[in-house]
Every structure is written in C-alpha cells, then in structure tokens.
N, C-alpha and C positions, 0 to 999 in steps of 0.2 A: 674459459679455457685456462689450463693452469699454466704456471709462466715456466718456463725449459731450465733447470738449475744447471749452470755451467759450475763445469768443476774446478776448483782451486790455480789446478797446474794449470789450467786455460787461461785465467785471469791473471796469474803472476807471471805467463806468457805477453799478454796484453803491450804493459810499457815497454816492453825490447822491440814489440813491432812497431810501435808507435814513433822509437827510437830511430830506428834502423832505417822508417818513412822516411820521418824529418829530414834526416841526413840525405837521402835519396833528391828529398826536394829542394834540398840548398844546392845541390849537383846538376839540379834541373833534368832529373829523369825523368819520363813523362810516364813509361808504365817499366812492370818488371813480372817477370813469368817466378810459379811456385818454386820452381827450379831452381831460378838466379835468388831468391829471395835466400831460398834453405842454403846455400854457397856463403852468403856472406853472413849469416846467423847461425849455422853449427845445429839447424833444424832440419828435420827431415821434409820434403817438399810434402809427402802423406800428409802432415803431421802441420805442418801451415796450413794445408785445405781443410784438415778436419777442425782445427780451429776457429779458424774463420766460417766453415759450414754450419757453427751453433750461431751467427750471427747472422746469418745468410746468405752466406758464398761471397758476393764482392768482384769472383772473377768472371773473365769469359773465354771459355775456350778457343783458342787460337790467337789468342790476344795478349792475356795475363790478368793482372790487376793495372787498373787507375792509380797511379800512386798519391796524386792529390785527394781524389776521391775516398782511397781506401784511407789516407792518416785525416779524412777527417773524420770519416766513418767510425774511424777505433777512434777518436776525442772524441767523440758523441757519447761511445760506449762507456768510455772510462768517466763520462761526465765532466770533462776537460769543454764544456759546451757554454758553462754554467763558471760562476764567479764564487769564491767559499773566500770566508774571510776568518782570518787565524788570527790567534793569541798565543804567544809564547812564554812558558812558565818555566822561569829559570835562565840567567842572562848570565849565565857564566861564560865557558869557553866555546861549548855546545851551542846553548843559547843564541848568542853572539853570532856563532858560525851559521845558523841557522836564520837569523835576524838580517843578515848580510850576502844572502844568496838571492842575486836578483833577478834571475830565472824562475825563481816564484810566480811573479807580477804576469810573466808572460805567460805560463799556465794558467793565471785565472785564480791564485792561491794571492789572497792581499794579507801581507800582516798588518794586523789595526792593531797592539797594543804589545808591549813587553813587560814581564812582572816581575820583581825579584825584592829579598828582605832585605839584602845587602845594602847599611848607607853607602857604601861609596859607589854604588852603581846607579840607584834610584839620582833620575835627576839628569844621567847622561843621556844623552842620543845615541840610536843607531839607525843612519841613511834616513834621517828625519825624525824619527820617534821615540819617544819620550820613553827613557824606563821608569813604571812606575813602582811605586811599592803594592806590596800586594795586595794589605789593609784595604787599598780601593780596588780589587779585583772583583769582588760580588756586582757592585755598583756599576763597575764597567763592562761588564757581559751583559746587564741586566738593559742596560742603556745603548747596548748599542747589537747587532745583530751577527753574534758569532757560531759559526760552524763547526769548528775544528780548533784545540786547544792541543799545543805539539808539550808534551811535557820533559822538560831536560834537567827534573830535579834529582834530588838525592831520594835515594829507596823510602830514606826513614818518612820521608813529607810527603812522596808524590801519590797514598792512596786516598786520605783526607780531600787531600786537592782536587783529585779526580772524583772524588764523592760529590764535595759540594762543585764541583764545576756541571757535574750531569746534573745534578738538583737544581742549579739553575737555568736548564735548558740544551746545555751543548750534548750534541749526539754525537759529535767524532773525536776519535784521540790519537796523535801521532807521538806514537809513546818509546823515550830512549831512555827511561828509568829501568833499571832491572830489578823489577817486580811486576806480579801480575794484578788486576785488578779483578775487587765484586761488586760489578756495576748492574744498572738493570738490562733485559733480554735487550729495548730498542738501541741501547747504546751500543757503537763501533770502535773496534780497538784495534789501530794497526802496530804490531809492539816492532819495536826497531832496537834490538837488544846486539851492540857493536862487540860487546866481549866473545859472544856465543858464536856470532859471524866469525871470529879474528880464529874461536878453536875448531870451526868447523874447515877452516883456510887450514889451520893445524893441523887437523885428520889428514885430510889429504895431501900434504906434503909429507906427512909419517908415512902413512901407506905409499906413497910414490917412492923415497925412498929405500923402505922397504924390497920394494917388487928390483929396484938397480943393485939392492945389497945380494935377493938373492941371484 
C-alpha cells in the first residue's frame, strides 16, 4: 500500500500544533475541542480536523482531542520520538546563538560538536563544547554518528561544506547560509534564509500600509 503524501502546508502546520499542545499541557488542560483549538491558533476548526485526518483523526466526537495524547501523537509525527544529534558549522554570532539554545536537548536535537576556522574561537567553549577547527571536521562526523549539520556560514564556503559533509554520510541540513545547494536526491534540506523572512515581514507591512493610505 502506498504511503498518503501529506502536503507541505500540513507539515509546516505540524510545529504550531505541537506548540500550542505544549503550552496547553504546562496549563494542565486535559482535552480541547477543534473549536477551542482554531480560537487560540487563527485556524479554522475545518481546517485542524482535516489535518490531523491525514494522521488519523486523534479526536472523538463529543469529547474533543486528548491533549497529552494528541502532543505526543504529533512528536511521534514530527519524529521528536527519536534523538538526532547536530554539528554546528560556523561559531560566529548565529552559530553561537544556536550552540546556546537549550531547548534543543529537550527536543531530542543534542549538539555533539562546533566547527569554525577562526583562531580565536577554536579552542573556546559553548555550555560545554569545545569549538573545534574544522581541519578535524571529516574525522569527526566520521567518528562519531551525526544527523543533521545546521550550516551558519558565509555563502562563499557553505556549498563545499555541504558537499563533503553529505559524502561523508549526513543526510540532514538546517541551512541559514543564503545559498542553495546540489546535493544528492537522499539528502534533506531545511533552508532557513532570515533575510527573505525579514522582506517577506516587508511585504506585508507595505501592503498594510498601503490598503490605510488608501
């Protein structure tokens, strides 16, 4: 039987639900109808069951959703079930900021290594770990069993890097370089590009104030 393709907008729904659980269970909700859910998420209640119906529903009529049940249900989905372990390229400001989010650990996302050319950074910690130079980067992927390699370098370095980093095995990339990559078909590329974000925020404040000018 062939496996159901969920579409895009579905999955980039995913972590807002995931989100909006969590929050529910630190409040100690115990369940919440499609209703209440689309009120505090700006989603249509249609539009949360049809969601969650490529998954398998989750609710029951007259009930609502499990709220424990349902956020563990979408970490299973999202594979929040499961432990990845990252390697960070690039220990600049990004880097750094990303090295020292410790909401990581509690997803299940471990950073095992940080890499940069920089002498003056090779050599420092961040919240325990050693930045290394990158010289030893092949050696330490090779050595140790890594997932996901978050890239926070400059455009000119980060395709190289992402070349030999899939040749050596890593299949995922949490990419904040603004370039794209030509990697092979099994490789994953989540691109995280903050400028495009900041003029996409720009659009629509033009057109918002647009629509008050006219």
């Amino acid at each position: 039987m062939d496996k159901k393709e969920i579409s895009k907008a579905v999955i980039n729904r995913l972590p807002r639900y995931y989100r909006y659980l969590g929050d529910l269970l630190e409040k100690d909700v115990v369940r919440i109808s499609s209703k209440e859910l689309s009120k505090r998420m700006k989603v249509t209640a249609s539009q949360i069951r049809q969601d969650l119906n490529n998954f398998g529903g989750f609710g029951q009529q007259g009930y609502g959703y499990n709220v424990e049940y349902l956020h563990t249900e979408i970490g299973k989905i999202l594979g929040l079930d499961k432990q990845y372990n990252i390697i960070i390229i690039g220990a600049g400001n990004l880097g750094q900021a990303l090295a020292n989010y410790a909401d990581f650990e509690r997803r299940g996302f471990i950073v095992k290594g940080i890499f940069d050319v920089n002498p003056r950074l090779v050599g420092l910690t961040i919240r325990g770990i050693e930045i290394r130079n990158l010289d030893n980067l092949e050696e330490f992927v090779k050595m140790n069993q890594i997932d996901i390699a978050a890239l926070a370098l400059p455009k000119t370095q980060a395709p190289q890097v992402a070349l030999d980093l899939a040749s050596w095995g890593i299949k995922g990339f949490w990419n904040f370089a603004p370039t794209d990559y030509q990697l092979p078909d099994d490789v994953i590329v989540e691109n995280v590009h903050l400028a495009e974000s900041l003029m996409k925020l720009s659009y629509r404040l033009s057109e918002k104030y647009k629509s008050v000018d006219n």
